[in-house]
C-alpha positions as CSV (number, residue, x, y, z in Angstrom):
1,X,0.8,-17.4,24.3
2,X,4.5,-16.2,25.2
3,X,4.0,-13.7,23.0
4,X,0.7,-12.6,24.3
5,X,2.7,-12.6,28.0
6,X,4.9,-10.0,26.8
7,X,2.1,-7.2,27.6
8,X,2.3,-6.8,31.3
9,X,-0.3,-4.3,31.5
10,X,-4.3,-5.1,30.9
11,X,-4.5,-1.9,29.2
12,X,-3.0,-0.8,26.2
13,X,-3.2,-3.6,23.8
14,X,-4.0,-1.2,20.5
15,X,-1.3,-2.4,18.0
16,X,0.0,-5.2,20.2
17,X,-0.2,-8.8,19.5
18,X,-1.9,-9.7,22.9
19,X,-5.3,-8.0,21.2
20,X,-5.0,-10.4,18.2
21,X,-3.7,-12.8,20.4
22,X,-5.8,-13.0,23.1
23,X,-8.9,-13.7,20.9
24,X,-7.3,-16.6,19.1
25,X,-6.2,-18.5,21.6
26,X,-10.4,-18.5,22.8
27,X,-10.8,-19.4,19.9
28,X,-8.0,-22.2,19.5
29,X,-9.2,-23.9,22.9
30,X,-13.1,-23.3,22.6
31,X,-14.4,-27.5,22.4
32,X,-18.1,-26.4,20.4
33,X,-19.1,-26.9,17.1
34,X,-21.5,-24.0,17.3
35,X,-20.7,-20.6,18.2
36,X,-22.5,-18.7,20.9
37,X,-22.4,-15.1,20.8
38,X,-19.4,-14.4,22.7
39,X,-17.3,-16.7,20.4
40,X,-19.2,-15.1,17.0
41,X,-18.0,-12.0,18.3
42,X,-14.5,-12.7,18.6
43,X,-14.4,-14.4,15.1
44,X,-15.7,-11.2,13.9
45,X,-12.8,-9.4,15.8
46,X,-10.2,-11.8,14.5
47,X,-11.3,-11.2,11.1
48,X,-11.4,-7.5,11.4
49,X,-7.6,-7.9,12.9
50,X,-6.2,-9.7,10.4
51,X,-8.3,-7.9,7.6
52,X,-9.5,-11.3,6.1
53,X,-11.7,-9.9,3.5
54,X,-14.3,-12.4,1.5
55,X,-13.9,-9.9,-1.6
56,X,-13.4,-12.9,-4.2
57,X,-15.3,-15.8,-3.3
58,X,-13.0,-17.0,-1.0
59,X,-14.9,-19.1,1.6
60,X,-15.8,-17.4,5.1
61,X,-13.6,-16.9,7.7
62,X,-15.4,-19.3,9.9
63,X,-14.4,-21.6,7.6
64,X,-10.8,-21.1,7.5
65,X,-10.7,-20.6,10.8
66,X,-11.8,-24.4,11.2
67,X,-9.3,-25.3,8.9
68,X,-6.9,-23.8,10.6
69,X,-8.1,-25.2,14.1
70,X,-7.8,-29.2,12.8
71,X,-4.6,-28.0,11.6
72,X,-3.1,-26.7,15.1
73,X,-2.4,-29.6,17.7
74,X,-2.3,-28.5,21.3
75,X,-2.5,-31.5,24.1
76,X,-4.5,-30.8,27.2
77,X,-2.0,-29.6,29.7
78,X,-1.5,-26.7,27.3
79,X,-4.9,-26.0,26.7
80,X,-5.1,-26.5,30.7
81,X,-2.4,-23.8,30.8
82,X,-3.9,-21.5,28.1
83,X,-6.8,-21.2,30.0
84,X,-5.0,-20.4,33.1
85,X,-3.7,-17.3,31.6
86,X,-7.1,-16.2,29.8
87,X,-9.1,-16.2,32.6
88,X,-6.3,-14.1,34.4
89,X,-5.9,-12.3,31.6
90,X,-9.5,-11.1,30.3
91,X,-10.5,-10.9,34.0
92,X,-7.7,-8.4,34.8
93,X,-8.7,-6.4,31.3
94,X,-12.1,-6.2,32.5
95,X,-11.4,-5.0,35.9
96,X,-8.9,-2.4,33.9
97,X,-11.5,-1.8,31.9
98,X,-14.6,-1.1,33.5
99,X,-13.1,0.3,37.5
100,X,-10.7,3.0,34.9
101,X,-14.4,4.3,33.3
102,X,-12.9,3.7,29.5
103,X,-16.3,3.5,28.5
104,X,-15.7,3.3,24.8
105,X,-14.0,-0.3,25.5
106,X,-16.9,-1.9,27.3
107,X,-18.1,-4.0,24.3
108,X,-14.1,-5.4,24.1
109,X,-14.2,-6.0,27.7
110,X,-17.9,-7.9,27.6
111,X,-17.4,-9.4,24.9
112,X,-13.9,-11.0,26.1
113,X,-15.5,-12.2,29.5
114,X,-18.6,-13.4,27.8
115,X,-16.3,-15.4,25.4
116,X,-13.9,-17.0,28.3
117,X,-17.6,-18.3,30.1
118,X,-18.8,-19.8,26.7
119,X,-15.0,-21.2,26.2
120,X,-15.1,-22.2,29.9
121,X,-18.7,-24.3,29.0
122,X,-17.4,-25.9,26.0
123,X,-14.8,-27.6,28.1
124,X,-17.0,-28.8,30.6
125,X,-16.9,-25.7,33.3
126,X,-20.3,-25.3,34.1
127,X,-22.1,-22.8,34.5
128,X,-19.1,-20.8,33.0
129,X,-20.4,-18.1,30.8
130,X,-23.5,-17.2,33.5
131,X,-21.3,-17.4,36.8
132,X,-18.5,-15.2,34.6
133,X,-21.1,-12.9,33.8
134,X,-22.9,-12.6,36.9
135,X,-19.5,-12.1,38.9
136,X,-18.6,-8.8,36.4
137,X,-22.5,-6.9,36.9
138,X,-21.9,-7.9,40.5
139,X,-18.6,-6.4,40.7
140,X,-19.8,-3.1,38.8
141,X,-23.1,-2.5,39.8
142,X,-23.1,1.0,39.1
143,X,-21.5,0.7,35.5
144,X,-25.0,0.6,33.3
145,X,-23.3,1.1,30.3
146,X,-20.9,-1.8,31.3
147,X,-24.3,-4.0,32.2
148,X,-25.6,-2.9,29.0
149,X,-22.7,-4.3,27.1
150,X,-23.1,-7.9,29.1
151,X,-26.8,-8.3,28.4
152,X,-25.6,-9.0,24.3
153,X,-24.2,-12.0,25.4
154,X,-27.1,-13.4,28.2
């Protein structure tokens, strides 16, 4: 996360560590056992990142990645404090996001808010991932392509 908090702006993350960051801490405090779409989303992202490659039978990323999750201990005032800074975080991006017209990043920004509601769910905020995602469209009514991009994860 402090390295994540080095990027003070909520553009601008190509080739910084907040954009690989960012997605793995949703990931590291996400509480389900099953991934909605938002979170199969970002493991796809993740993978892409970090170039994990299944090119000689090495078992799937989701896989590894749960390894590496019951590997990582993180008590709940940091999880508490991780959250924090997502939801500032991927809300600022979003606003930056969709109010700048960078149209080509919609599907980042949706699926980063739609991600934080189904992270927000699996910890017990309810109804995260539909308030989240009702609270963007109503924010950017005239942005279709930007309501497009949210309807994947409904």
């Amino acid at each position: 996360m402090s390295e994540c908090k080095k990027q003070k702006e909520a553009l601008g993350w190509t080739g910084e560590y907040i954009g690989t960051g960012v997605p793995l801490l949703l990931f590291l405090i996400y509480k389900g056992s099953v991934y909605p779409p938002g979170m199969q989303a970002i493991l796809a992202d993740i993978q892409s990142k970090i170039q994990y490659q299944n090119k000689y039978n090495e078992p799937s990323f989701e896989s590894v990645a749960k390894i590496w999750l019951d590997q990582v201990e993180v008590d709940e005032d940091m999880e508490k404090a991780i959250l924090v800074y997502l939801q500032k975080t991927i809300d600022a991006r979003v606003e930056a996001i969709v109010s700048g017209g960078h149209r080509g990043s919609y599907n980042k920004a949706a699926m980063l808010g739609a991600a934080l509601g189904e992270a927000e769910e699996s910890r017990g905020i309810l109804p995260g991932k539909a308030c989240r995602i009702q609270t963007y469209l109503s924010k950017f009514p005239r942005h279709r392509a930007f309501k497009s991009e949210m309807k994947e994860y409904q």
